[in-house]
C-alpha positions as CSV (number, residue, x, y, z in Angstrom):
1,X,-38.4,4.5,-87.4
2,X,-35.9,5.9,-85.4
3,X,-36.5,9.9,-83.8
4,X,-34.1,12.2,-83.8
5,X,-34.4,15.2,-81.6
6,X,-32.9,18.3,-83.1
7,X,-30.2,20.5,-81.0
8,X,-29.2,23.8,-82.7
9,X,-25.8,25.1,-81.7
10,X,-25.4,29.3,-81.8
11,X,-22.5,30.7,-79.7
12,X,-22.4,27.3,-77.8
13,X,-26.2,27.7,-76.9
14,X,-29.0,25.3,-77.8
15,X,-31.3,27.5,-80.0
16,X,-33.6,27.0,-82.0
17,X,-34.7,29.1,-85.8
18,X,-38.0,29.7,-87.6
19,X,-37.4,28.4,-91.3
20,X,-33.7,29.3,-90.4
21,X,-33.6,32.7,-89.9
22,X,-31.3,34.2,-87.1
23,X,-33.2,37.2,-86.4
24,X,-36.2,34.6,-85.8
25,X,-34.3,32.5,-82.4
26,X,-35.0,31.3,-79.9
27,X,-32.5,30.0,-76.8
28,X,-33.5,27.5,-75.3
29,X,-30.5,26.2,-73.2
30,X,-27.7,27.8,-72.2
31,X,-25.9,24.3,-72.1
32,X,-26.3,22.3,-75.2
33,X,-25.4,18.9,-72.5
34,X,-28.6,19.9,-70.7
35,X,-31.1,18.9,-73.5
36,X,-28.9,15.6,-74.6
37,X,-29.2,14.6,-71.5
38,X,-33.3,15.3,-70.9
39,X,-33.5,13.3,-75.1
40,X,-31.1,10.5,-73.5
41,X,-33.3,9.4,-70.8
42,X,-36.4,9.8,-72.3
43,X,-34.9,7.0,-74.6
44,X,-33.5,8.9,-77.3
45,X,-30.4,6.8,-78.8
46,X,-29.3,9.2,-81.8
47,X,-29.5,13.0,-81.8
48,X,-28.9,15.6,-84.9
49,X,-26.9,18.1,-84.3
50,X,-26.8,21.5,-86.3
51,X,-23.6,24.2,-86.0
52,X,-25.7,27.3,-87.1
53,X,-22.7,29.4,-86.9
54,X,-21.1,26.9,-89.2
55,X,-23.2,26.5,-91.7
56,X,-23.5,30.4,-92.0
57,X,-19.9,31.0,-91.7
58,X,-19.0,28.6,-93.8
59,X,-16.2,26.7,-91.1
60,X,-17.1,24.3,-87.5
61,X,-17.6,26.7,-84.7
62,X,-19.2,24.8,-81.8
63,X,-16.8,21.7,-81.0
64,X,-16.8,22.2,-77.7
65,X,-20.6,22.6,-77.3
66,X,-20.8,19.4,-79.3
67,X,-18.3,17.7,-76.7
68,X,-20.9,18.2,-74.2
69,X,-23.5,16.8,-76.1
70,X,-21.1,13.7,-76.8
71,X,-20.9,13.4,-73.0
72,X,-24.6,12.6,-73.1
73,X,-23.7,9.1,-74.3
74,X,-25.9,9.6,-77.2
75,X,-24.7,8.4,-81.2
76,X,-24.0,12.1,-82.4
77,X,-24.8,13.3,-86.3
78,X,-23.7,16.2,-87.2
79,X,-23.7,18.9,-89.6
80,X,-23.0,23.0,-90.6
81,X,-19.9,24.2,-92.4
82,X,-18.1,20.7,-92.6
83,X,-16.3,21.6,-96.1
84,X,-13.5,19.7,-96.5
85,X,-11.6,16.0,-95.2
86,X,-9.6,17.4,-92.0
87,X,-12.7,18.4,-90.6
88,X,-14.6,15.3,-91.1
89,X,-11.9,13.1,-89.6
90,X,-11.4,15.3,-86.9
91,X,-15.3,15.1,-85.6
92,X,-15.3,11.3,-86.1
93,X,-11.6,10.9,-84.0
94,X,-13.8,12.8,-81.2
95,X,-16.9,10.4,-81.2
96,X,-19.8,11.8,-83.7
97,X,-21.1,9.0,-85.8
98,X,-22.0,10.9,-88.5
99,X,-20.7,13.9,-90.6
100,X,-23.5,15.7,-92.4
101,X,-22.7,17.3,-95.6
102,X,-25.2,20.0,-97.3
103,X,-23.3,23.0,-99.5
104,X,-20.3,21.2,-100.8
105,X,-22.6,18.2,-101.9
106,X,-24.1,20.9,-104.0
107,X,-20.9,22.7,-105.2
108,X,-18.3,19.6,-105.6
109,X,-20.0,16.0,-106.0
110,X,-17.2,14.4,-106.6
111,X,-15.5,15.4,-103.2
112,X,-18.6,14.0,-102.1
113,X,-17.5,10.6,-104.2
114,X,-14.3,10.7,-102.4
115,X,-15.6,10.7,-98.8
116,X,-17.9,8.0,-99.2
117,X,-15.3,6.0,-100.8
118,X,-13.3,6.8,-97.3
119,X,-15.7,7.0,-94.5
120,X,-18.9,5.2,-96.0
121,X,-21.8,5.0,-94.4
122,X,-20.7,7.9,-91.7
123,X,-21.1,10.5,-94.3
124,X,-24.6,11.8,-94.1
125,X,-26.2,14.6,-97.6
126,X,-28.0,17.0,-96.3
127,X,-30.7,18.4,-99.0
128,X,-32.4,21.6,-97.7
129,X,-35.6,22.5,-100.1
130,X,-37.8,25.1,-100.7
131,X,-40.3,24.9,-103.8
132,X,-38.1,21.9,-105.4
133,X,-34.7,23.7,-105.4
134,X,-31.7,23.0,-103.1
135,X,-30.7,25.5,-100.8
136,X,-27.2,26.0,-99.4
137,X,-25.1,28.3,-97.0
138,X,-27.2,28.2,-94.0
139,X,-30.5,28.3,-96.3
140,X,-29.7,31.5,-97.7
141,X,-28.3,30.7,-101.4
142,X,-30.7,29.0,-104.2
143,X,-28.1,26.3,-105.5
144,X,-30.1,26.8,-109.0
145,X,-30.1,22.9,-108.5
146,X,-33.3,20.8,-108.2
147,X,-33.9,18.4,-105.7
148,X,-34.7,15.8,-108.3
149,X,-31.2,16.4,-110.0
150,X,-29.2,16.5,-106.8
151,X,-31.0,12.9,-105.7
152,X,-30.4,11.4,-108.5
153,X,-26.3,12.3,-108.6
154,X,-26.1,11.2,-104.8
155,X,-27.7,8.3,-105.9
156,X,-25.1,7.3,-108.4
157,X,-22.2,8.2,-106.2
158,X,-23.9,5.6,-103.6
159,X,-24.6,7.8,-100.4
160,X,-26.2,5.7,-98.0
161,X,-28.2,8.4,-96.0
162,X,-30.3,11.8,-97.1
163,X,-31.6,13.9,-95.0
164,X,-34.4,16.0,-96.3
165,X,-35.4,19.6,-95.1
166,X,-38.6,21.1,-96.0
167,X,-37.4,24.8,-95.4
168,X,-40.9,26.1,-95.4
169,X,-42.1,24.2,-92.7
170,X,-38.8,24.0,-90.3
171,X,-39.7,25.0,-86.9
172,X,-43.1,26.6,-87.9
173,X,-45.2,23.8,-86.0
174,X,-47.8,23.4,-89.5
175,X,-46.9,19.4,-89.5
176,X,-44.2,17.9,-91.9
177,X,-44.6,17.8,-95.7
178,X,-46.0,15.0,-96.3
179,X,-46.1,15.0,-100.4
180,X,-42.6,16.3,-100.0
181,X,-40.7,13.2,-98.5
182,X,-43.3,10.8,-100.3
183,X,-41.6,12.4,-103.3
184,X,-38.1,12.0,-102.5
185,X,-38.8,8.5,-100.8
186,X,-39.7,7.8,-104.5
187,X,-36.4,9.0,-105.9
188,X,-34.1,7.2,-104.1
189,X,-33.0,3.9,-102.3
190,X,-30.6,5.4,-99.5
191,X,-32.5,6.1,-96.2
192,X,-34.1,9.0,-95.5
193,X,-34.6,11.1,-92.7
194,X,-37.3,13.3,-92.9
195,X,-37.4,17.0,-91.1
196,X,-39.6,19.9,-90.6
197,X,-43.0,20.9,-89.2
198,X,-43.3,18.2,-86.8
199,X,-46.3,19.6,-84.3
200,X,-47.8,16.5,-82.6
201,X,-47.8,12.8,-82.4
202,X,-50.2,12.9,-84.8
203,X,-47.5,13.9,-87.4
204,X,-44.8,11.4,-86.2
205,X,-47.5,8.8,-86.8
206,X,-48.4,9.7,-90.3
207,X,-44.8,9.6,-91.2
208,X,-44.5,6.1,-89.1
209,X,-47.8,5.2,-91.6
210,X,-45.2,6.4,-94.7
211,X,-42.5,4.5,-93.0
212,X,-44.6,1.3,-93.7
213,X,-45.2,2.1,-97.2
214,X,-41.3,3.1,-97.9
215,X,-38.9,1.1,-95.7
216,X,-36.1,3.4,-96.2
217,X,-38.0,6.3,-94.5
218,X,-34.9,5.9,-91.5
219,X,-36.4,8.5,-89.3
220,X,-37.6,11.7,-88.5
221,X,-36.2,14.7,-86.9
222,X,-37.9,16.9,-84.3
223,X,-36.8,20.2,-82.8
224,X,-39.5,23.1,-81.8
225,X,-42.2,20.9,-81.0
226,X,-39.7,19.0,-78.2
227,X,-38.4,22.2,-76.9
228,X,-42.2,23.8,-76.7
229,X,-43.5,20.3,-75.1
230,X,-46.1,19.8,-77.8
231,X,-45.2,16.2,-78.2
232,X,-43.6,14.0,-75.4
233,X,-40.6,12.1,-76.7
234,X,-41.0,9.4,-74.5
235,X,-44.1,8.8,-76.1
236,X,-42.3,9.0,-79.2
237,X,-39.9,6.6,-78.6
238,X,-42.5,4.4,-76.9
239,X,-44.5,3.8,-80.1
240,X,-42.6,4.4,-83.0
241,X,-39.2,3.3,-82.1
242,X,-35.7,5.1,-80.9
């Protein structure tokens, strides 16, 4: 099971957002390179990157922060206002692995069809829930679609990767949903990565436990708990994998 810590980019700073609300933040670098780093040689090999400003406003606007995370020599996914081709293409001609794609998925599936029939596996659906709905524009708009619904038409396009937010427990330290991703492990084939809530090692190791019972359980990303040293990630990576 790989771990994935979590860097949130606001005005080139690594923050980080209680159930993704702005006035709710907290900065904890002033140089998103610094953190990479610190995840990098406590034997991180992947990190998920988030533009807040992005995914808000709808268009990329940390690149360069992003360059310095790239620097790091960690495998970069990546995601917040990528809406279109040009974009994509231009993040993997710099060196992120994966795109991550999370309102237009909603809006446009078969754009979605499109991209994986071009870049395959590096395209990345992010599903952002809160009571069984899909959320979009920075968390802030109810798509009116289910998460069931939305699984099941990624499903038929053939996306390889989900990642699936539990708003109401992102970066509130109460442990991850457990039901939640048992659900959506359920629904589909493509891996998963699981985020939100992560408090301890005890929760990593009930999802590693989940991970045994669902082999396409991928991974699980952690952000507040890292940044507030609840949970070493070298122990992390240690026990559970990279």
């Amino acid at each position: 099971m790989k771990i994935y810590p979590a860097i949130d980019l606001n005005k080139g700073r690594c923050v980080r957002l209680q159930q993704g609300e702005v006035a709710r933040e907290t900065v904890f670098y002033e140089d998103p390179g610094q953190p990479a780093e610190i995840w990098r040689d406590h034997g991180a090999e992947w990190v998920h990157v988030v533009d807040l400003e992005g995914a808000f406003n709808g268009t990329p606007c940390n690149q360069s922060a992003i360059q310095r995370i790239l620097a790091s020599g960690l495998k970069v996914q990546v995601g917040g206002g990528i809406r279109d081709a040009s974009t994509i293409r231009e993040y993997l001609r710099t060196g992120v692995s994966r795109v991550i794609i999370g309102t237009r998925a909603c809006e446009d599936p078969e754009f979605i069809r499109k991209l994986v029939d071009e870049f395959g596996d590096q395209i990345v659906i992010g599903i952002d829930a809160k009571d069984g709905m899909v959320r979009t524009k920075g968390w802030v708009e109810d798509s009116k679609i289910s998460v069931t619904n939305m699984v099941l038409t990624m499903n038929g396009i053939g996306v390889s990767t989900i990642i699936y937010t539990d708003i109401s427990t992102d970066g509130m330290l109460t442990g991850p949903n457990l039901v939640a991703q048992e659900e959506m492990l359920k629904l589909t084939d493509a891996n998963v990565i699981a985020s939100g809530g992560v408090s301890s090692y005890e929760d990593v190791a009930n999802l590693a436990q989940l991970a045994s019972k669902y082999p396409n359980l991928d991974g699980v990303i952690i952000g507040m708990a890292l940044y507030e040293d609840r949970v070493k990630l070298s122990d992390l990576t240690r026990d559970f994998g990279v």
